[in-house]
Structure formats: structure tokens, C-alpha cells
N, C-alpha and C positions, 0 to 999 in steps of 0.2 A: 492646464491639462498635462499629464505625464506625456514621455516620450516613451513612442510606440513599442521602442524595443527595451524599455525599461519596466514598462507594464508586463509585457511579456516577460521579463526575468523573474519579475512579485511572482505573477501566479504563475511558473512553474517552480519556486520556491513552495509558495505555502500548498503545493499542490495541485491546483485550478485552472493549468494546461489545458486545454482541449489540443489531444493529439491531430485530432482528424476536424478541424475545421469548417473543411470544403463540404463533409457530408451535412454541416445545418445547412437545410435549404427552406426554414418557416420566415416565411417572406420582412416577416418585423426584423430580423438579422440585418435586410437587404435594404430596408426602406430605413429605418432609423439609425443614426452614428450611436445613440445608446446603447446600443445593445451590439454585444460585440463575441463574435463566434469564440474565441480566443477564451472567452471564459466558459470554463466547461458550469462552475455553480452556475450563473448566468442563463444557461443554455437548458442544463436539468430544473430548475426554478421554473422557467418558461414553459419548458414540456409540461410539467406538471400542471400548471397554472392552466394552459389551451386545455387540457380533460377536464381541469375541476369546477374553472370557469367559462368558458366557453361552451361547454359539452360534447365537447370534439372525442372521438371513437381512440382509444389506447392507439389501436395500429395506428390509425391515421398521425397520431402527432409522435409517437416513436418513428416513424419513419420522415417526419417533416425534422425533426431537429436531431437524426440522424443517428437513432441508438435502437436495438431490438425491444421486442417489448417484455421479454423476458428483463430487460437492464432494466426498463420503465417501470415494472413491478420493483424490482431491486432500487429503486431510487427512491421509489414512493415510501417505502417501509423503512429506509433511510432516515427520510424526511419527517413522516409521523415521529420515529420514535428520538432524533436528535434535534428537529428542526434544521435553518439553515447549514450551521455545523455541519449536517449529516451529511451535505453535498459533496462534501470535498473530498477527494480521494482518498483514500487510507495507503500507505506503502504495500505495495504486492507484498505478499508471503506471509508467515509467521511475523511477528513482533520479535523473536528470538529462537534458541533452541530451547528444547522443553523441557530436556533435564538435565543441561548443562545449567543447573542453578549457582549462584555464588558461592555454595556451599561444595557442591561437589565441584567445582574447579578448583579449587584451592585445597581439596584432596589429591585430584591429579596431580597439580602442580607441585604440591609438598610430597607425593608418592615419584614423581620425576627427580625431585632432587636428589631423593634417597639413594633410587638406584637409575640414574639417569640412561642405563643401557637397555631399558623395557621397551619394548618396541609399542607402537599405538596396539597391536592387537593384546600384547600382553595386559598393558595397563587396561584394557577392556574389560578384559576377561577376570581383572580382582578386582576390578570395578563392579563387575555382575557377582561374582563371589561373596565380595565382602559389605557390599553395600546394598545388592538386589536392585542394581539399577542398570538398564542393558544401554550403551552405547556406542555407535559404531565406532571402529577403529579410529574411519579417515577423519571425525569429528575432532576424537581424539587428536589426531596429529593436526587438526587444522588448530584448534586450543595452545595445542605447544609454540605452534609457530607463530602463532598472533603474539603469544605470553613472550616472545623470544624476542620477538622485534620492539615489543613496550619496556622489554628491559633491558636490550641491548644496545 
């Protein structure tokens, strides 16, 4: 059997953390070593499983394994349409910026070289000009500085 605190590193690696623990209070957490609050798939798995199998009332089993039921519709249509997969957490926010594409960074960045004294708002602004693509400054100057520290 892994060690306690190496299990806990796996999943909040692959994502499968449960922040809040203490809030499962569905007594199978409490009476079996199997099941173990720490895994949030685990935990969403179960919730689902006491409504579909058991016939247990949404409220009642979002609030026994400690999630709103607004998250327990969100989990379920997870689930439907990824299966297990679909439990695990996705990283909060975007996956990226959204028109900071490969392409236009390596416009900035070859429009940087050129005349390296364009401030983010200038490079903006023939960014929107020249290319119809609006983006803020500070993106801009966050691009540079990322680009500056990978090449410098």
C-alpha cells in the first residue's frame, strides 16, 4: 500500500486532490479504509453512484459527500459525456490566451526586434492596425518578458 503522503502527492499531481476533505461526511468515507476522502474522483464517483444507485435525492447526497448540487449536475454531465476521465479536475482558467496564437507572437516578437523601443501599448496598437487583432498591452509586455527570460 503507498504511503499516505505519497498518494497525496499522485493525486494532487494528476489533479484528484480533494481540497476540502473534512466536508465528505457519507458515512462509507468513515466506515471503510477504501474509500478515502482525499480522492476527489473517488468522492464525485460515489456521489453519483448514492443518486443513481441507491436513489438517494441530488440534495441529499451533494450535501453528504460535500459539493453543491449545482457542482453535482456539473459532475454528472462530466461524467456522461467523458466517463471516469471526466472527474478530474481540469486546471482553473483558459488552457491559454486566445489570440496570442504562435503565429502572432512571433510577429510581436520579430516587430520587437525591429524597433525594440515600441512600448506594449504601441506594439498593440499595429497589432490592431495591421493585423485586426485587439490585444492588450500588459499581455503584450507579459509576451516580452517571458520571451526575454527564455532567451536570455
Amino acid at each position: 500500500m503507498p504511503k499516505p503522503h505519497a498518494k497525496r502527492r499522485f493525486l494532487e499531481e494528476v489533479g484528484a486532490l480533494h481540497r476540502a476533505p473534512e466536508r465528505v461526511r457519507a458515512a462509507v468515507f468513515e466506515e471503510h479504509r477504501f474509500f478515502d476522502p482525499l480522492d476527489k474522483v473517488q468522492v464525485k464517483y460515489e456521489m453519483l453512484r448514492a443518486h443513481a444507485v441507491e436513489g438517494r435525492s441530488v440534495m441529499a447526497v451533494s450535501e453528504e459527500f460535500g459539493f453543491s448540487r449545482e457542482t453535482y449536475y456539473t459532475v454528472l454531465e462530466a461524467f456522461r459525456a467523458h466517463g471516469v476521465p471526466g472527474l478530474v479536475d481540469g486546471k482553473a482558467g483558459r488552457p491559454g490566451p486566445l489570440k496570442l496564437t504562435d503565429d502572432v507572437v512571433a510577429w510581436v516578437q520579430a516587430l520587437h526586434r525591429r524597433q525594440p523601443g515600441l512600448s506594449g501599448r504601441e506594439i498593440s496598437e499595429r497589432l490592431a492596425e495591421e493585423r485586426g487583432i485587439e490585444v492588450h498591452r500588459r499581455s503584450i509586455e507579459r509576451l516580452l518578458v517571458a520571451a526575454g527570460k527564455k532567451n536570455g
